[in-house]
Each structure stands twice: as C-alpha cells, then as structure tokens.
PyMOL commands that place a pseudoatom at each C-alpha (Angstrom):
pseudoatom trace, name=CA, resn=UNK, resi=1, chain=A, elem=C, hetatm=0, pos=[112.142, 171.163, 85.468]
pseudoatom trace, name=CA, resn=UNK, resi=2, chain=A, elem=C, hetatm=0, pos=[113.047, 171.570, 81.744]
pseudoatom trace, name=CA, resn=UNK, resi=3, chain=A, elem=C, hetatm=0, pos=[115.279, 169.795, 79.924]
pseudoatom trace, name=CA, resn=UNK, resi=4, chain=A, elem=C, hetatm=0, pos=[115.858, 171.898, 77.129]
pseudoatom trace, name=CA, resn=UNK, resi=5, chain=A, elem=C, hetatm=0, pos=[115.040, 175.876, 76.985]
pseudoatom trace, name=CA, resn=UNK, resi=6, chain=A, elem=C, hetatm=0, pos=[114.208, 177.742, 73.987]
pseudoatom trace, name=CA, resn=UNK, resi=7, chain=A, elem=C, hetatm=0, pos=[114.276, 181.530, 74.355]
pseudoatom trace, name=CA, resn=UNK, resi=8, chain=A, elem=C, hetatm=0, pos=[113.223, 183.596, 71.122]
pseudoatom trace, name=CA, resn=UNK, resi=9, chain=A, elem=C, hetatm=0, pos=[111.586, 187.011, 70.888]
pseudoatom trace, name=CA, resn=UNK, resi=10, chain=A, elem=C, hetatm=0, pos=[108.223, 186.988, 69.385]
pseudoatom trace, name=CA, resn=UNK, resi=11, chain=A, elem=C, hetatm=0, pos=[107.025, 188.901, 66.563]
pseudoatom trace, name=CA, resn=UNK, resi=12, chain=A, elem=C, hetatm=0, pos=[106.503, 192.136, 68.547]
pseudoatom trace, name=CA, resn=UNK, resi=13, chain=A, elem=C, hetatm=0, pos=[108.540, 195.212, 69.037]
pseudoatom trace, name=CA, resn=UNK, resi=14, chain=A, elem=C, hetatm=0, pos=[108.501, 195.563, 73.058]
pseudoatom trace, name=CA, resn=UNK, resi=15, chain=A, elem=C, hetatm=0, pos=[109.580, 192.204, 73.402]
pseudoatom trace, name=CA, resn=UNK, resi=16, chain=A, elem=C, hetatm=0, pos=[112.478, 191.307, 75.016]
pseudoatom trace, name=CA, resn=UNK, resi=17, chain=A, elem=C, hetatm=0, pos=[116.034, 190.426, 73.981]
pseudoatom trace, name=CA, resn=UNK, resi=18, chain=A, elem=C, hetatm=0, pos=[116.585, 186.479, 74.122]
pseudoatom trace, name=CA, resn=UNK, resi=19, chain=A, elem=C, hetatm=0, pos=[119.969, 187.271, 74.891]
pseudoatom trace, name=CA, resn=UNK, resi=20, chain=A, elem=C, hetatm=0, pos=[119.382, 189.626, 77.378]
pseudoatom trace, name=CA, resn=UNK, resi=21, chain=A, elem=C, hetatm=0, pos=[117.113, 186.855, 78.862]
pseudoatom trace, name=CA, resn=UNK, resi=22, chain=A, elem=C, hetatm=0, pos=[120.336, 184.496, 78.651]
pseudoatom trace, name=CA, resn=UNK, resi=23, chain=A, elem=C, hetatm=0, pos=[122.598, 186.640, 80.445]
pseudoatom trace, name=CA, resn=UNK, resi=24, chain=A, elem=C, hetatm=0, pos=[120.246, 186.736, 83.760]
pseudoatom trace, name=CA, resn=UNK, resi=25, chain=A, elem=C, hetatm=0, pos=[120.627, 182.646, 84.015]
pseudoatom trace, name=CA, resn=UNK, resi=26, chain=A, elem=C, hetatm=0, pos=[123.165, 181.067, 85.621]
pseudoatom trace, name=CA, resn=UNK, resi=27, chain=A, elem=C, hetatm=0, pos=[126.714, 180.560, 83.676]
pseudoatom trace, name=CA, resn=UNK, resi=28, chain=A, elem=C, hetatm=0, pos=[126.107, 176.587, 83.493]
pseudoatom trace, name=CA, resn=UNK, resi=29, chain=A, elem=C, hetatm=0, pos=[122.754, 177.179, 81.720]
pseudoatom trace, name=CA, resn=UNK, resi=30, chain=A, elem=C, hetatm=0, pos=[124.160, 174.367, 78.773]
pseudoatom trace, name=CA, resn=UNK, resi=31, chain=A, elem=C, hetatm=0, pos=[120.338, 173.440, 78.186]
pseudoatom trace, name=CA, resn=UNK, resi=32, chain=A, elem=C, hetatm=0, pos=[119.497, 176.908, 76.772]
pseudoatom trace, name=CA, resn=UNK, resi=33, chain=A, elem=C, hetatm=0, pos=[118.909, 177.766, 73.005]
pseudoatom trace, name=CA, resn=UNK, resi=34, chain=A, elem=C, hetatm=0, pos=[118.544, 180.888, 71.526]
pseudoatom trace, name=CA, resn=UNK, resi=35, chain=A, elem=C, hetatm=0, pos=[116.526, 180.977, 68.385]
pseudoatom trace, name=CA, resn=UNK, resi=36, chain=A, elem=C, hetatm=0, pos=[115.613, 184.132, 66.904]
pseudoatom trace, name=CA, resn=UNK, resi=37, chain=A, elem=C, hetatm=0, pos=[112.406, 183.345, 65.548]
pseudoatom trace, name=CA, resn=UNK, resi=38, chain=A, elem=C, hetatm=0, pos=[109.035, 181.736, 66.926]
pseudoatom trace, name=CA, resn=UNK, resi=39, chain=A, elem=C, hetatm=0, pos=[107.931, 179.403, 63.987]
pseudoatom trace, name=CA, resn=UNK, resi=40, chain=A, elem=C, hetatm=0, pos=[111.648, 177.817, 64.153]
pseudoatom trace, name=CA, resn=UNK, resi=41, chain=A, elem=C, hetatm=0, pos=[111.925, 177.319, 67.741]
pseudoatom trace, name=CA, resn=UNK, resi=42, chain=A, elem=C, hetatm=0, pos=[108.874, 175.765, 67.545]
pseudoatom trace, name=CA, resn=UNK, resi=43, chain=A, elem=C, hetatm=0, pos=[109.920, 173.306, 64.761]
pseudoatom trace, name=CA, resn=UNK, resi=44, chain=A, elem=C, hetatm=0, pos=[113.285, 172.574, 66.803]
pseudoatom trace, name=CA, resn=UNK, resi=45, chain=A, elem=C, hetatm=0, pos=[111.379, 172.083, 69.363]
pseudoatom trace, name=CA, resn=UNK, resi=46, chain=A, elem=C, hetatm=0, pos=[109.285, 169.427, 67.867]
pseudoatom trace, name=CA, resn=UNK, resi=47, chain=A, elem=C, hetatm=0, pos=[112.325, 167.939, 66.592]
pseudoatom trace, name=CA, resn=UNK, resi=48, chain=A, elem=C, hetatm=0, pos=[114.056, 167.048, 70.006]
pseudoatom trace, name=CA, resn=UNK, resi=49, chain=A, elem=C, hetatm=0, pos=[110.946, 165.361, 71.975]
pseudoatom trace, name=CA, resn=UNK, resi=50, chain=A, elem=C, hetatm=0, pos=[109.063, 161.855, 72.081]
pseudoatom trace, name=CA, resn=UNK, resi=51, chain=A, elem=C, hetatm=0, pos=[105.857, 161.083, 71.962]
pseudoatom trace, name=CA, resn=UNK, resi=52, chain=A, elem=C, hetatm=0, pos=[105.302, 161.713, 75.548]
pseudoatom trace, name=CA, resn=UNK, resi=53, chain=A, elem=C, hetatm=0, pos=[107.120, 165.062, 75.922]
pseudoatom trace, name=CA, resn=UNK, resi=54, chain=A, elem=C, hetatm=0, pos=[105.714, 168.117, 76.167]
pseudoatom trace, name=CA, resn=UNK, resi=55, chain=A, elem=C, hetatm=0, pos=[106.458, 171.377, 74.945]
pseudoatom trace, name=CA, resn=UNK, resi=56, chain=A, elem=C, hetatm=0, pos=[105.339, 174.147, 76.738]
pseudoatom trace, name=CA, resn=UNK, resi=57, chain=A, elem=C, hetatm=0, pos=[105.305, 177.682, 75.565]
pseudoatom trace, name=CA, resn=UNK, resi=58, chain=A, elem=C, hetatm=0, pos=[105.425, 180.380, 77.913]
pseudoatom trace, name=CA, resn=UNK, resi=59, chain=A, elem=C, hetatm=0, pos=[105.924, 184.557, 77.829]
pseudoatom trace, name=CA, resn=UNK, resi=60, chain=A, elem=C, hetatm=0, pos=[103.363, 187.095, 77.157]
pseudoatom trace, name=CA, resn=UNK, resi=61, chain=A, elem=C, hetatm=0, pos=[99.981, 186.675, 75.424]
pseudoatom trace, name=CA, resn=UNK, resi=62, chain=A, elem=C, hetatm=0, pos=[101.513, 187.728, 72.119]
pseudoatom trace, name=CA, resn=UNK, resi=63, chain=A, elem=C, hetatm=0, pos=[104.149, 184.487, 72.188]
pseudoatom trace, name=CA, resn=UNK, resi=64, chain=A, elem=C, hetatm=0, pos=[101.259, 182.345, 73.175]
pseudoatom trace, name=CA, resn=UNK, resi=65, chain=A, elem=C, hetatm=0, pos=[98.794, 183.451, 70.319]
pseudoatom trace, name=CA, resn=UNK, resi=66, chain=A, elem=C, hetatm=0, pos=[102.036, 183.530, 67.766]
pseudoatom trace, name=CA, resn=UNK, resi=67, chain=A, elem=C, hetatm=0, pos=[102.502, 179.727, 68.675]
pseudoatom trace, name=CA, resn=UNK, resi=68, chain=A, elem=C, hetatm=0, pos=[98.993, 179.064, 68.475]
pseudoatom trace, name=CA, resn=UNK, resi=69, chain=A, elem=C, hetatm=0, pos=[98.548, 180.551, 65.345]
pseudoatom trace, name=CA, resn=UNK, resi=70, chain=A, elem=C, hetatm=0, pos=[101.633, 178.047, 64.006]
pseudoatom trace, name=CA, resn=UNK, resi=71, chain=A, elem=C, hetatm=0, pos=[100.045, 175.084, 65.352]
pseudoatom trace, name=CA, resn=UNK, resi=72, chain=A, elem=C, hetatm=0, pos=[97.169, 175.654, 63.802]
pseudoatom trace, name=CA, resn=UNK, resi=73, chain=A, elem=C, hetatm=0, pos=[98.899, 176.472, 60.271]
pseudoatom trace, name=CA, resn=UNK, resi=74, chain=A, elem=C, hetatm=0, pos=[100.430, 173.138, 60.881]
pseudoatom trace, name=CA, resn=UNK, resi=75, chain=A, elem=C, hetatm=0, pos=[97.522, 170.833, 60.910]
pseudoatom trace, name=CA, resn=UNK, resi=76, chain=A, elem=C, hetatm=0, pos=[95.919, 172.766, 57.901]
pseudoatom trace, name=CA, resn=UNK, resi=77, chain=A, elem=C, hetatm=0, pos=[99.129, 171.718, 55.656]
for i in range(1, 77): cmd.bond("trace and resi %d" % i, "trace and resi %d" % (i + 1))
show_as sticks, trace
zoom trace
C-alpha cells in the first residue's frame, strides 16, 4: 500500500538489521530505502510527501517512542 519504504534500525541494540530486513522482500522491491538512522529517515521522509500524505512509522515500541520523541523536538525548534 506504500509508496515508498524506509527501513532503519532504531537506536537499540536487539534491533534488527535493515538490510537483513531488505533481503526477505521481493528482488523488485525499487521503493525501498535503507537509512541507517531514525532522525534522518524521518527527515527524508518528510521531504518526499504532500500535504496530504502520510507517514506512518511502524516496528517495535522503541522505533515508535524514538520517532515520537523527534517529532516532538521538531515543533520545540
């Protein structure tokens, strides 16, 4: 459903390898991104929609509170 895919590991040790993530796609997989770090897949992210896209961030509780935690350092700058 996704037009573009960003995969990144999160700040956190068990997490798991973007690229390992990659390799389990399909070979045509031309929308996906690797981006080794949260805060600038975020910002790429931001970069590449419209007003009425959405960006959705999904993985474990850690990449959700990480991306939270940049969004809110955002609005306070």
């Amino acid at each position: 459903f996704a037009h573009k895919i960003i995969l990144v590991k999160p700040n956190q040790a068990r997490s798991a390898d973007p690229n390992r993530l990659y390799a389990m796609l399909p070979k045509d997989s031309q929308f996906v991104e690797i981006i080794h770090e949260l805060p600038s897949a975020l910002r790429s992210a931001r970069k590449k929609v419209g007003p009425n896209d959405i960006i959705c961030v999904t993985g474990s509780l850690f990449t959700v509170a990480e991306a939270k935690q940049f969004f809110a350092n955002e609005r306070n700058h």
